[in-house]
Each structure stands twice: as structure tokens, then as C-alpha cells.
C-alpha positions as CSV (number, residue, x, y, z in Angstrom):
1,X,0.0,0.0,0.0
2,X,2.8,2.8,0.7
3,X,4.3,1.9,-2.5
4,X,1.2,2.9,-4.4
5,X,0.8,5.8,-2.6
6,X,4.5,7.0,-2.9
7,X,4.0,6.5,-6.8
8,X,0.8,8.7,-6.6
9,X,2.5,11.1,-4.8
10,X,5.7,11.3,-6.9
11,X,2.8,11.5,-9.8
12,X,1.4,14.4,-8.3
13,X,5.0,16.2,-7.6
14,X,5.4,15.7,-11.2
15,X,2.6,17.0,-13.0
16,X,2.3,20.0,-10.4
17,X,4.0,23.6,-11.5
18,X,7.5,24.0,-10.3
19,X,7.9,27.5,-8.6
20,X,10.4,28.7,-11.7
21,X,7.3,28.2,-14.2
22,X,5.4,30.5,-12.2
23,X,4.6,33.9,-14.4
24,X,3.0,37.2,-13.3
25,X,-0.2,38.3,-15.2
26,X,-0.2,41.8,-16.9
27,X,-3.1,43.4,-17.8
28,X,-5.0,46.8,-18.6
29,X,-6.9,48.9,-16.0
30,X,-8.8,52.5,-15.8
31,X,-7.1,55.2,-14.6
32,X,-9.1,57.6,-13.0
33,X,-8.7,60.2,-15.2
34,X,-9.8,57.6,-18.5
35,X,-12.9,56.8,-16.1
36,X,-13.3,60.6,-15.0
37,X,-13.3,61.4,-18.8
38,X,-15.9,58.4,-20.1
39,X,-18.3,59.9,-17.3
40,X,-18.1,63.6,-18.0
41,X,-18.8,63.1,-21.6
42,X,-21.2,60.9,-20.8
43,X,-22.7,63.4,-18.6
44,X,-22.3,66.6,-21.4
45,X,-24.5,64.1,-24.0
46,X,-27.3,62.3,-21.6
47,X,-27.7,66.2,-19.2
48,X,-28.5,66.9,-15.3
49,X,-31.0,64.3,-14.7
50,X,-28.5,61.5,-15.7
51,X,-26.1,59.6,-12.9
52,X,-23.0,58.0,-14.4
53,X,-20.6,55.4,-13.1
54,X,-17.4,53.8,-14.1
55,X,-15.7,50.7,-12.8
56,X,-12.4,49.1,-13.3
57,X,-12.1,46.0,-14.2
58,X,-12.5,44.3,-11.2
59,X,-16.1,45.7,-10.7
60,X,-14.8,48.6,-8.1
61,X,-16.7,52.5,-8.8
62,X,-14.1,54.3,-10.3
63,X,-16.1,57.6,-10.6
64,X,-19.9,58.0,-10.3
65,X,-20.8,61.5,-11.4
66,X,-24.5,62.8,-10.6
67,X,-26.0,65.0,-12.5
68,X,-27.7,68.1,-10.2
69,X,-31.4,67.0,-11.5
70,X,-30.6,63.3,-11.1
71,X,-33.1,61.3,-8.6
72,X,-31.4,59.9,-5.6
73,X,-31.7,56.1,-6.7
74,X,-30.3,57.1,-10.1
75,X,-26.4,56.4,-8.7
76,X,-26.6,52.8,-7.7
77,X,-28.9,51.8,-10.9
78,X,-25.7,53.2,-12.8
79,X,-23.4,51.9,-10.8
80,X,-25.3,47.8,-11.0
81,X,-25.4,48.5,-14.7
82,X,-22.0,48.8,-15.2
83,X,-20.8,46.3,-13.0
84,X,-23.2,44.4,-15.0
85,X,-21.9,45.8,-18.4
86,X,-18.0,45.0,-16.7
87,X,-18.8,41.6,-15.3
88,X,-20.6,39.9,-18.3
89,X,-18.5,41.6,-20.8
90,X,-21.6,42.6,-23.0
91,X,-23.7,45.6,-22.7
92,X,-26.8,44.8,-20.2
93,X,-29.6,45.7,-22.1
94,X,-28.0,42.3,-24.3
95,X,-27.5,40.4,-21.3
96,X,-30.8,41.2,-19.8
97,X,-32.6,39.6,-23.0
98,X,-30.2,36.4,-23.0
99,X,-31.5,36.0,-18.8
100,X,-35.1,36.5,-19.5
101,X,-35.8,32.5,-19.9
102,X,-31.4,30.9,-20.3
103,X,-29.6,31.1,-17.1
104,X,-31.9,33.7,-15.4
105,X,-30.4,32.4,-12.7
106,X,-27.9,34.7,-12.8
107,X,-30.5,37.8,-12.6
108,X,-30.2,36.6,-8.8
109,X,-26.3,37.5,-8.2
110,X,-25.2,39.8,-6.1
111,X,-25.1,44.1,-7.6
112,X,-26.2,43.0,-11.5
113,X,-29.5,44.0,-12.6
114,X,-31.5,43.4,-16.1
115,X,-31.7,47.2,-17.3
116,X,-30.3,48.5,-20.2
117,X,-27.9,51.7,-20.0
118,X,-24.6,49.9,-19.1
119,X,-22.0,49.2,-21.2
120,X,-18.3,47.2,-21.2
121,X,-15.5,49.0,-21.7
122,X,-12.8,46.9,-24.1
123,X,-9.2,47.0,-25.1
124,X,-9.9,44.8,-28.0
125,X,-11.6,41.8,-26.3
126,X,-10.2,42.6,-23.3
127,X,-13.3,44.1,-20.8
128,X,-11.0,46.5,-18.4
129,X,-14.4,48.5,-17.1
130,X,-17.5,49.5,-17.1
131,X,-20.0,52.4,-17.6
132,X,-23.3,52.6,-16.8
133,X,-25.9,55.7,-16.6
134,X,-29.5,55.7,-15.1
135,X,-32.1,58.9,-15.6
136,X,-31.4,59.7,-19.5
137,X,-34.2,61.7,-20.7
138,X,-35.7,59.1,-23.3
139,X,-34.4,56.6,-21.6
140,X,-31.9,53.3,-21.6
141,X,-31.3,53.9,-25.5
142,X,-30.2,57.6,-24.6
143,X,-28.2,56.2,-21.7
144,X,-26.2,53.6,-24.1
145,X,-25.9,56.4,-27.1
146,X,-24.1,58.1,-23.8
147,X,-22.5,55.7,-22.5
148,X,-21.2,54.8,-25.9
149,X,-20.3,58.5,-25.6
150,X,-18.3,58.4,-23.1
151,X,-16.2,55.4,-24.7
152,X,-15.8,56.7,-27.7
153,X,-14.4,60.1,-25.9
154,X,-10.9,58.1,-24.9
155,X,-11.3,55.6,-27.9
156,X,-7.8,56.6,-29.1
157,X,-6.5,54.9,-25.6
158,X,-8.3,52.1,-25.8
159,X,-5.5,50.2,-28.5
């Protein structure tokens, strides 16, 4: 019996990653002034009754911008639709309709919510943030035409 389990374990030892294979990963983030830029164009297009927010790419508010009309539940809609936007890599309004019947169990994580008006923020088809707006007169087309806005505002540093 020790035999086979001293084979299993030199099998194991084996197959496992040595230390000197071990590799840091790189990647792309928001800096506040990219995700202070995306929110105060999208705030110049969408106007004062429109909340913004940005998040990194690990889901964290970046900036969240209010506009001086904005209704106080306007901020956290924003801020769920761009973690939502971040998170699933796809704008919500898109990921709502794909939850209404096919996994709509994931309408019951934590912070994401089934409302259009957020959108992923890419490097190519890297998703490094976030933006999402809530109280866009006409609604969550206005707040993606802002959203998209915002993005397209620091486009040239998104490559």
C-alpha cells in the first residue's frame, strides 16, 4: 500500500508547476482620469438628470458622477449597470434579454440587474471596465448612445 501511494505522490510532484514556471499576469486597467473622462462626456451628452458610473475592471466604482437633477436612486442603478456591463463583458440591455428565460439564474447574483444603459468597456476583447448611466431623458437607448459617448471620448487609448 505505501508503494502505491508514494508513486501517486511522486505523480502528483510531477505533474504540479515548479515554482520557476510560475509567471505574473499583466493586464490593462482604468485610470481615474480615463474613467473621470468616459463619465463627464457621458454626462455633457445624456444632461443633469443623468447619474453616471465607471468601474475598473475588477467591478470597483471608479467615478460615479450625478448630475444636479438626477433622482437619488439614479447612482446605484448606474453603478449595478456597469458592473453588470463590466462583469458579463456585454452591454446589459444584451445580457438582460439572454437572462429572460437561459440562465436567469444569474439575474439573482449579487449588484447586477437586467436594465439597459450599461456598457463594457474593451481593449480589443479585453473588458477592463465599465460604464453605466441611469435617468437619460428618453431613456436606456439615450443612456447607451451616452455611455457609448463616453467610450468613444478616450477611444484613441483604448489600442
Amino acid at each position: 500500500m505505501s508503494i502505491r501511494v508514494a508513486i501517486l505522490a511522486a505523480a502528483i510532484l510531477a505533474g504540479a508547476p515548479h515554482p520557476s514556471h510560475a509567471q505574473l499576469i499583466t493586464h490593462r486597467d482604468l485610470s481615474l482620469k480615463m474613467a473621470l473622462a468616459i463619465a463627464q462626456s457621458a454626462l455633457e451628452v445624456c444632461g443633469d438628470t443623468t447619474s453616471i458610473a465607471v468601474v475598473d475592471r475588477a467591478g470597483r466604482v471608479r467615478v460615479l458622477l450625478e448630475g444636479d437633477n438626477a433622482s437619488p436612486h439614479n447612482a446605484e442603478l448606474a453603478r449595478r449597470k456597469a458592473y453588470t456591463a463590466r462583469t458579463f463583458r456585454t452591454p446589459s440591455a444584451e445580457w438582460a434579454k439572454r437572462t429572460e428565460t437561459a440562465n436567469a439564474g444569474q439575474r439573482e447574483l449579487t449588484d447586477v440587474i437586467p436594465l439597459g444603459g450599461g456598457m463594457p468597456i474593451k481593449v480589443g476583447e479585453d473588458t477592463v471596465g465599465g460604464v453605466g448611466l441611469s435617468g437619460a431623458v428618453g431613456g436606456q437607448p439615450m443612456e447607451e448612445k451616452c455611455a457609448n459617448a463616453g467610450i468613444a471620448s478616450v477611444a484613441q487609448h483604448l489600442k
